[in-house]
C-alpha positions in Angstrom: 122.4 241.9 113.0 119.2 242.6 114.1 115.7 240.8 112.6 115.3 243.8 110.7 118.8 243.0 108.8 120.3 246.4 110.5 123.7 246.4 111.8 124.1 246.4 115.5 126.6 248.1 117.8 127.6 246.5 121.1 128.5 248.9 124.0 130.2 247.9 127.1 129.9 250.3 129.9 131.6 250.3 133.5 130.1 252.3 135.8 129.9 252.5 139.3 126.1 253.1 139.7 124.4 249.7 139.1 122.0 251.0 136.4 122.6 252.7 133.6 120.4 254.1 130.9 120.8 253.1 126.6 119.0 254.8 123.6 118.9 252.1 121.0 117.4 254.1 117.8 114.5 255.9 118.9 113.4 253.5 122.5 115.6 254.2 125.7 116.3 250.5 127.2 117.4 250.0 130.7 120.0 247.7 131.5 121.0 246.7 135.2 124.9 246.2 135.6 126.2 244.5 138.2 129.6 246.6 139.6 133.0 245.4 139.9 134.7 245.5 143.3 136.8 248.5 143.6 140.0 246.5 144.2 139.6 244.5 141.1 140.7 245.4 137.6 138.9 245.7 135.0 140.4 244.4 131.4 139.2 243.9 128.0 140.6 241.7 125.1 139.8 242.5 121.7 138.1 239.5 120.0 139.7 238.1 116.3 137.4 239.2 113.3 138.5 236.1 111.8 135.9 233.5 111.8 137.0 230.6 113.3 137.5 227.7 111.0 134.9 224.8 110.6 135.9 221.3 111.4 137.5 219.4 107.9 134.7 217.8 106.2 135.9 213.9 105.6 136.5 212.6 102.6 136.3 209.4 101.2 139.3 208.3 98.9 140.2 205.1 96.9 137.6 202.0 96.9 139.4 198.8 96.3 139.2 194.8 96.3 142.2 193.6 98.5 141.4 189.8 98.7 138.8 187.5 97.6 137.8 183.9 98.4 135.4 181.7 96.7 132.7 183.7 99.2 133.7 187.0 100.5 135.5 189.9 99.0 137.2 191.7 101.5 137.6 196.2 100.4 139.6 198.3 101.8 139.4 202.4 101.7 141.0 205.9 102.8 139.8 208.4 104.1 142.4 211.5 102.7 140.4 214.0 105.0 138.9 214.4 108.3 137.0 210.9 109.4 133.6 209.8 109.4 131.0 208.5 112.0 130.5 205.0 110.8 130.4 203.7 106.7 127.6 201.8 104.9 129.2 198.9 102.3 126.0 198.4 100.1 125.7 195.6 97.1 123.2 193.4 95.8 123.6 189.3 96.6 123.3 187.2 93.6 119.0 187.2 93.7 119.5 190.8 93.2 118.6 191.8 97.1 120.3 194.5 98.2 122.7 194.0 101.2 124.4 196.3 103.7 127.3 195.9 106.0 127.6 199.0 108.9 131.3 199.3 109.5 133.0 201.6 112.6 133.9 205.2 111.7 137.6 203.9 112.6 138.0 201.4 110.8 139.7 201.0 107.0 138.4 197.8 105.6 135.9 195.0 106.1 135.7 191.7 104.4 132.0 190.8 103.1 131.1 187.2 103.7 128.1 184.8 102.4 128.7 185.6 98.7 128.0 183.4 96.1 131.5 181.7 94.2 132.5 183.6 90.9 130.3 186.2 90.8 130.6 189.9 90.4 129.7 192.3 92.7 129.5 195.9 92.7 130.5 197.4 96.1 129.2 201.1 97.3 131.1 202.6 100.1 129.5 205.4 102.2 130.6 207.4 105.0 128.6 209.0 107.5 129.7 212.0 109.4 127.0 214.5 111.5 124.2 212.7 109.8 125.1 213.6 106.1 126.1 211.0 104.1 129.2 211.2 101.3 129.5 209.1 98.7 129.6 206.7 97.1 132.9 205.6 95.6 132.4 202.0 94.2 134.7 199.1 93.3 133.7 195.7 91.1 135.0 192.8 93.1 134.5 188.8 92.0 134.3 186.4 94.1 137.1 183.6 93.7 140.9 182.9 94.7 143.2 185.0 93.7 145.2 183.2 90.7 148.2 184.2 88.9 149.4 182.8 86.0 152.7 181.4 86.6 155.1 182.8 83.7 156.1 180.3 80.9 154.1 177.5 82.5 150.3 178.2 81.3 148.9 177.1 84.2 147.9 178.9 87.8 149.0 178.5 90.6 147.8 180.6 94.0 150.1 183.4 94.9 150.8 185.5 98.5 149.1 189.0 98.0 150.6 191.7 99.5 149.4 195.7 99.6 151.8 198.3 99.9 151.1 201.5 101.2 
């Protein structure tokens, strides 16, 4: 397309004279060609029409608390699409500040430390790819062991935790 929104037609011409002479609308242009060699071939491919497809856009997935102590939380994430340039955790500390943690693009998790014992926290997850941000997905996380109650015994007791895949 031209800057007057017209269609434009490309012509490729071999010649042997090094100039050769184009009407384009109503203006004759000259356009210097440089000539093949006479002993070497002269092909032409025909270029797709398709477009060629655009890099995956990442996505962020699932947000959640994995493990908590009496003062960090640690989250972990996926990322079902593409991947991202680096991710921003952001939350507020318990005087209401807010707080941000810069994780790697490749990583899946990070454990936030310095938090204050059995409170709540509402983590943001960002992720960062070619200067756009996406997001956030959030996850409420409070700070404390991780207790079980023990069946039939009313009392707690501190059990393994384990993620599966």
């Amino acid at each position: 397309m031209d800057w007057e929104g017209d269609t434009l037609l490309l012509i490729i011409l071999f010649c042997k004279t090094p100039t050769a002479v184009l009407t384009c609308m109503s203006s004759p242009v000259s356009v210097c060609l440089c000539p093949l060699p006479e002993n070497e071939a002269v092909t032409t491919e025909a270029s797709s029409t398709m477009a060629p497809e655009p890099p995956t856009k990442p996505r962020l997935g699932e947000l959640a608390v994995t493990d908590a102590t009496s003062d960090s939380l640690h989250l972990s994430w996926t990322v079902p699409e593409g991947q991202f340039d680096h991710f921003l955790v952001q939350y507020k500390n318990g005087d209401g500040q807010p707080k941000a943690v810069r994780v790697p693009g490749y990583e899946e998790g990070v454990t936030v430390s310095g938090l204050q014992p059995d409170h709540k926290y509402k983590m943001n997850l960002y992720g960062f790819h070619g200067g756009q941000r996406v997001g956030p997905v959030s996850v409420i996380g409070m700070t404390g062991e991780w207790m079980v109650e023990a069946p039939g015994q009313g009392q707690c007791e501190d059990l393994p935790l384990s993620v599966d895949g």
